[in-house]
C-alpha positions as CSV (number, residue, x, y, z in Angstrom):
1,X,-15.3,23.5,3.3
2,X,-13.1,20.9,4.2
3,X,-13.7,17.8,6.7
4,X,-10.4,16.3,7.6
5,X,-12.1,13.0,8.7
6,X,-15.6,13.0,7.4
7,X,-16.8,9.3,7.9
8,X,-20.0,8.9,6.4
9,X,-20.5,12.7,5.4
10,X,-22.6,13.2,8.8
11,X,-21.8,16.6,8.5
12,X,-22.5,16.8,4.7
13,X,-25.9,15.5,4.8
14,X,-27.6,19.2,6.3
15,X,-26.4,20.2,2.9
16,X,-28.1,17.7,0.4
17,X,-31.6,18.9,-1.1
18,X,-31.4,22.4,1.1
19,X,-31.2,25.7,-1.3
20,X,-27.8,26.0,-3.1
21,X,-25.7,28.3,-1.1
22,X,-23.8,30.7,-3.0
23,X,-20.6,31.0,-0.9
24,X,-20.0,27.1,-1.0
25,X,-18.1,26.2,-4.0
26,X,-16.5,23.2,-2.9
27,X,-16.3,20.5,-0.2
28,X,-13.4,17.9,0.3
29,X,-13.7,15.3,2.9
30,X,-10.6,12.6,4.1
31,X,-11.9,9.5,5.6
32,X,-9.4,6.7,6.6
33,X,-11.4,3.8,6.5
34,X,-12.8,3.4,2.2
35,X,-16.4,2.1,3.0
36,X,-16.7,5.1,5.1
37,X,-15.5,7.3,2.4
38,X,-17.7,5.8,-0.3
39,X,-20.8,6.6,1.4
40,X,-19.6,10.0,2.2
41,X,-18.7,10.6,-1.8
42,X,-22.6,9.6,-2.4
43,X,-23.5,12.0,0.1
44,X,-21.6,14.8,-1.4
45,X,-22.9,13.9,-5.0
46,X,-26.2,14.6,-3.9
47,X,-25.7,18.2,-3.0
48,X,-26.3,20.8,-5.4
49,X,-24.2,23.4,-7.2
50,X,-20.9,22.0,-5.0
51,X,-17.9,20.4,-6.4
52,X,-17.1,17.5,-3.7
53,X,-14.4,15.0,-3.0
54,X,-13.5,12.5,-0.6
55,X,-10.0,12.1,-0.5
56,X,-9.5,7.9,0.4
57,X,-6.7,7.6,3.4
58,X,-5.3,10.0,6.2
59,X,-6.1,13.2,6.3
60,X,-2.4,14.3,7.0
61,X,-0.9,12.2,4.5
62,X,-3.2,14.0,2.3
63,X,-1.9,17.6,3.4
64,X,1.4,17.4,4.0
65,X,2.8,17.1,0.8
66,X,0.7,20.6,0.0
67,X,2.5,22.0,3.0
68,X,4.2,24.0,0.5
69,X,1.2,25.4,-1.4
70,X,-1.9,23.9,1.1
71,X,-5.3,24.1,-0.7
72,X,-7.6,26.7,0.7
73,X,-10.3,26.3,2.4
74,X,-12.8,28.7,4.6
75,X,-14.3,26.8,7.1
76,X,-13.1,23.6,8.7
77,X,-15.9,21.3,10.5
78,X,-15.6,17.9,12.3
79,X,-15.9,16.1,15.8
80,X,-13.9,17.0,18.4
């Protein structure tokens, strides 16, 4: 699961404590601003059975350079 700009981890927190989901390997999150990203990076540590990162800066700066061979991810989630 990937959120390109995850703030706090609003959208990670449904995840923490609930029943390890078998599907969800991994979760990476970009958040520009780095308090932001730091308390998202605690949320993701506290869910279980998922490999997580937060990925400090823009989320575009962050891709781009993987145009080439982009990471995979199956489901995208954030705030319009």
């Amino acid at each position: 699961m990937l959120e390109p700009s995850c703030g706090d981890g609003a959208f990670f927190r449904p995840l923490c404590g609930s029943v390890p989901i078998p599907s969800l390997e991994r979760v990476v999150g970009c958040e520009l601003e780095a308090e932001e990203a730091e308390k998202a990076a605690r949320v993701l540590a506290g869910i279980p059975g998922v490999a997580g990162a937060v990925e400090g800066g823009d989320f575009l700066g962050w891709v781009l350079p993987k145009l080439g061979d982009p990471p995979e991810f199956d489901a995208v989630v954030g705030n319009p």
